[in-house]
C-alpha positions as CSV (number, residue, x, y, z in Angstrom):
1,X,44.6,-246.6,39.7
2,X,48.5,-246.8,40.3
3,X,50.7,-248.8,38.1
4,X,54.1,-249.3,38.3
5,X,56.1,-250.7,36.0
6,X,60.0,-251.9,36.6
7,X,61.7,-252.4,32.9
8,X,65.5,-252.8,33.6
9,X,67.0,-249.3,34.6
10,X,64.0,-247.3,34.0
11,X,60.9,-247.2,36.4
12,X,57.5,-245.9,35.4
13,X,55.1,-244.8,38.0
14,X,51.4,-244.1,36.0
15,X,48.7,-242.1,37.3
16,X,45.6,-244.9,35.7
17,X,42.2,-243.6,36.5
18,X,40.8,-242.1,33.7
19,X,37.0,-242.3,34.5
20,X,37.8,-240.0,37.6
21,X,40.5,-237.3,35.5
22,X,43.6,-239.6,37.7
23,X,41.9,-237.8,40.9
24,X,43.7,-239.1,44.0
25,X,41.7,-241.3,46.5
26,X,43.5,-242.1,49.9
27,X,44.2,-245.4,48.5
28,X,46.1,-244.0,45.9
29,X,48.4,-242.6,47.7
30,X,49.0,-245.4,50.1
31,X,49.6,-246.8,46.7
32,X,52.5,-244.4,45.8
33,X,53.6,-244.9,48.9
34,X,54.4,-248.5,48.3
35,X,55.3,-248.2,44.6
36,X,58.4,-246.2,45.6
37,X,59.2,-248.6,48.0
38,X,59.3,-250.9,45.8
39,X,61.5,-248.5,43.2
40,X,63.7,-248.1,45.5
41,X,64.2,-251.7,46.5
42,X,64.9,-252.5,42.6
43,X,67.4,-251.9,39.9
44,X,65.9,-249.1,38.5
45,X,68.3,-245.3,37.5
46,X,65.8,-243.4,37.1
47,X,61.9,-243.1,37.6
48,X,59.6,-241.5,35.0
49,X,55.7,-240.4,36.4
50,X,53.0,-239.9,34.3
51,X,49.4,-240.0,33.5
52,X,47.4,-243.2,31.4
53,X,45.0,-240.5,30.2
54,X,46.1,-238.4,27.1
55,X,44.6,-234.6,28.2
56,X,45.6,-234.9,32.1
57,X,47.9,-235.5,34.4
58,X,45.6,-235.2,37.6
59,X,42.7,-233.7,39.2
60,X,44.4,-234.3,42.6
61,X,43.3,-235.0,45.7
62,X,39.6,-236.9,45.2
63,X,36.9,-234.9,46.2
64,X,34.7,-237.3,46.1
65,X,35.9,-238.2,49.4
66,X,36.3,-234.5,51.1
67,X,32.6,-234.8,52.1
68,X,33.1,-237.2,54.5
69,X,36.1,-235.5,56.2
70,X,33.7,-232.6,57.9
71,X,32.6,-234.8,60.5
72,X,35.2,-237.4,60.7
73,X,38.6,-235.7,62.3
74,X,40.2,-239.4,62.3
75,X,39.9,-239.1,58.4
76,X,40.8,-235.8,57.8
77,X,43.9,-237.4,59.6
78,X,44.2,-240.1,57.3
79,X,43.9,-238.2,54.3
80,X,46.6,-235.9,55.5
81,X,49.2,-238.6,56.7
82,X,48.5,-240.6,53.5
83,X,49.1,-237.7,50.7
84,X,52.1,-236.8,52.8
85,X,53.9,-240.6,52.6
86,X,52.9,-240.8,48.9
87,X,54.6,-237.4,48.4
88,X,57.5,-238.0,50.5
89,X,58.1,-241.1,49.5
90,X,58.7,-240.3,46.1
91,X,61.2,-237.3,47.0
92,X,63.2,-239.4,49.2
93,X,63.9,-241.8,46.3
94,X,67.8,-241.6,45.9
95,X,67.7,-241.9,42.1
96,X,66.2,-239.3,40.0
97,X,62.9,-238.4,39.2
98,X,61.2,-236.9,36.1
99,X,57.4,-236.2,36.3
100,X,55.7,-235.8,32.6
101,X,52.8,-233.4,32.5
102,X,50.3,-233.3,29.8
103,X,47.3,-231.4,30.6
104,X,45.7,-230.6,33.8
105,X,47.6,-230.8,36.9
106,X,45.7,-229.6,39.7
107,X,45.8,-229.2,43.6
108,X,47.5,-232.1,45.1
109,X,48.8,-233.4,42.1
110,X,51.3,-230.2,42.1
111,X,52.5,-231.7,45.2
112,X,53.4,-234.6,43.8
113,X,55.1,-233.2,40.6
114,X,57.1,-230.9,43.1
115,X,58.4,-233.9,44.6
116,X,60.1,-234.8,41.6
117,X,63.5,-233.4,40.5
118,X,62.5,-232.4,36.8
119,X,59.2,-231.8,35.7
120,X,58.7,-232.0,31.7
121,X,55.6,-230.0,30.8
122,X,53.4,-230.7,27.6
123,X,52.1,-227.9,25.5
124,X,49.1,-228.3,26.9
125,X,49.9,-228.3,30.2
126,X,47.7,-226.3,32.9
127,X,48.7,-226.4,36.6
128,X,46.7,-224.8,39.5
129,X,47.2,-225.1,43.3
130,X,43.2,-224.8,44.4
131,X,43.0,-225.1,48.1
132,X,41.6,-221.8,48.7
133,X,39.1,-221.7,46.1
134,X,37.4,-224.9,48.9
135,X,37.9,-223.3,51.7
136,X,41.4,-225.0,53.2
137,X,44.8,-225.3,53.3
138,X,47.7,-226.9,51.9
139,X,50.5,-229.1,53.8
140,X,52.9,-227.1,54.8
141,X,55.9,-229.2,53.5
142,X,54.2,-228.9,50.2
143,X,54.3,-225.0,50.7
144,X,57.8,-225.0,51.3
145,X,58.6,-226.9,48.6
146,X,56.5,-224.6,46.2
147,X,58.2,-221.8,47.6
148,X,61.6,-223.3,47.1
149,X,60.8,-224.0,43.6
150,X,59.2,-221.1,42.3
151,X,59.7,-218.7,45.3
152,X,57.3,-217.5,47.7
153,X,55.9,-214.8,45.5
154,X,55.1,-216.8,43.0
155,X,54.0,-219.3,45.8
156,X,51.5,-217.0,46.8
157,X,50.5,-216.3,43.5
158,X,49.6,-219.7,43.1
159,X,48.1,-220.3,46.6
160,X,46.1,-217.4,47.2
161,X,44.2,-216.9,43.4
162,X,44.2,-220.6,42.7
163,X,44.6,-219.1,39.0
164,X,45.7,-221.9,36.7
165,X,49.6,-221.2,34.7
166,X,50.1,-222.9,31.3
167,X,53.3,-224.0,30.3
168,X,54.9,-221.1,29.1
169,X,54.1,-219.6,32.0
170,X,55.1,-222.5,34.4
171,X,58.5,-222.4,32.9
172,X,59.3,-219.1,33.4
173,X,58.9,-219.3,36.7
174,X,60.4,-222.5,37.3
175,X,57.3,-225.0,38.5
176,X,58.4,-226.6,35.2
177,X,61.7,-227.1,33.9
178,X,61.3,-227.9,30.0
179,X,58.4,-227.8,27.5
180,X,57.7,-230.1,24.5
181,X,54.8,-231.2,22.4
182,X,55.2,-235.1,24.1
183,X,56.5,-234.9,27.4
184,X,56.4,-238.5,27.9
185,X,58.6,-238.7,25.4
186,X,61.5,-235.8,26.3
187,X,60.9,-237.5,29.7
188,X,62.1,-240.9,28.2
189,X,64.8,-239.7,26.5
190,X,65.8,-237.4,29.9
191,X,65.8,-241.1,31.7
192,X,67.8,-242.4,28.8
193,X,70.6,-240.0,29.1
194,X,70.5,-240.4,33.0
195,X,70.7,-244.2,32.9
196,X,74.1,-243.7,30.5
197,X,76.0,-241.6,33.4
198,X,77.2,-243.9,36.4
199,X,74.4,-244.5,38.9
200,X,77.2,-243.7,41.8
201,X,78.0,-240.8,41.0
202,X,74.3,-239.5,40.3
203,X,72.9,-240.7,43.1
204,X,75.6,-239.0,45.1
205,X,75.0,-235.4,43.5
206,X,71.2,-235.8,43.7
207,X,72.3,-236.3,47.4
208,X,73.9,-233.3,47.3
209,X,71.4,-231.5,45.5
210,X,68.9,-232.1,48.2
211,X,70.9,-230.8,50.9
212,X,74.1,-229.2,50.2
213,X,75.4,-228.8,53.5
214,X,75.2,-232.2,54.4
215,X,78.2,-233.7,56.1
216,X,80.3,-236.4,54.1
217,X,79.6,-234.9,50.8
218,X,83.5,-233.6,50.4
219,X,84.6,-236.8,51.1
220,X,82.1,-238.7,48.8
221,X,83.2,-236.6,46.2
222,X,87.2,-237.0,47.1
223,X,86.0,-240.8,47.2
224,X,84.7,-241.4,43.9
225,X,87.8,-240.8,41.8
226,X,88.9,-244.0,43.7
227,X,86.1,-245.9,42.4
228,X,86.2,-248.7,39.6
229,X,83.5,-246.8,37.7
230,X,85.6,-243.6,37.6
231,X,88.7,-245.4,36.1
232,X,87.0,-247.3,33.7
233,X,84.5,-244.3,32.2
234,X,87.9,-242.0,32.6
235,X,90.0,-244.8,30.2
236,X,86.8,-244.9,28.1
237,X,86.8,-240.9,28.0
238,X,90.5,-240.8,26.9
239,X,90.2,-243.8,24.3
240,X,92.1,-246.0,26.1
241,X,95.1,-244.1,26.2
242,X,96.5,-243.2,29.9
């Protein structure tokens, strides 16, 4: 259902169950949940999420089990809190991460890709935030991060036709950040050039990326040309001659 895989600097966090479109039980966000604690307890630079199934990313949430939330409150509770660790668990990873979107990406699963920093879409890559089209909501931290990604016009595009955008379209307005025919594969080679640039000094700008007005990030960046990595990649940079 969730697979994670560690391979040196690069993590890869799959979306595997194909015989339900990679729709997202409560398990498997508990499971997300845990995956990135385990990312973030490991070696990894950078963390690469994607689907097993060629065609789609995600149905999202699992319907399959909405039926049972009209009568049991304590559930609907337990869905809620679960999605929101698996979600927030990946955007609090302090390394960056690239989602790789082929296909449909739907409801929830939006959530999840706006929890990433970059998101690569495939060519044939549909996304659609459907809440209204059941008859609910969506979380509101999830709404704000739409909105800060794509702004809250487009937000309310999304949320209030539940009209699904193709690629082109979710590039203009910024719910995806590049396009190309394999996404898995431009999301690789993203990683790869990440994983080339010192890990310090990444993890401190997504740090400031994430909240600019943060106290400490002056003197984290006055800091880091003190650093052995600097000096050694600035002697690299200037061939050895200093």
């Amino acid at each position: 259902m969730i697979r994670l895989q560690l391979d040196d600097e690069v993590a890869l966090l799959v979306l595997d169950r194909g015989s339900a479109r990679n729709a997202l039980p409560i398990a498997a966000w508990d499971a997300i949940a845990d995956a990135a604690a385990s990312v973030a307890k490991s070696n990894a630079r950078a963390l690469i999420l994607e689907s097993a199934m060629p065609g789609t990313f995600s149905a999202g949430a699992d319907l399959a089990e909405f039926s049972a939330l009209i009568a049991d409150p304590a559930l609907r509770t337990r869905f809620r809190t679960a999605m929101a660790a698996g979600v927030e668990a990946v955007a609090a990873l302090s390394i960056p991460v690239v989602a790789a979107v082929d296909g449909g990406c739907f409801g929830a699963a939006v959530a999840l890709t706006l929890a990433c920093d970059i998101v690569v879409a495939g060519d044939s890559a549909l996304f659609a935030t459907t809440p209204a089209k059941l008859g609910i909501g969506y979380p509101a931290s999830d709404v704000a991060r739409l909105c800060a990604r794509v702004g809250a016009g487009q937000a309310a595009r999304m949320l209030f036709t539940g009209e699904r955008i193709d690629a082109g379209e979710a590039g203009r307005i910024g719910l995806a950040h590049c396009r190309a025919a394999d996404a898995g594969a431009l999301a690789r080679a993203m990683a790869a050039s990440i994983c080339a640039n010192d890990p310090d000094a990444v993890r401190l700008l997504k740090s400031v990326l994430r909240d600019p007005a943060e106290a400490g990030h002056d003197q984290a960046f006055e800091d880091a040309f003190g650093s052995p990595g600097f000096a050694q990649r600035l002697d690299a940079f200037l061939g050895g001659k200093r």
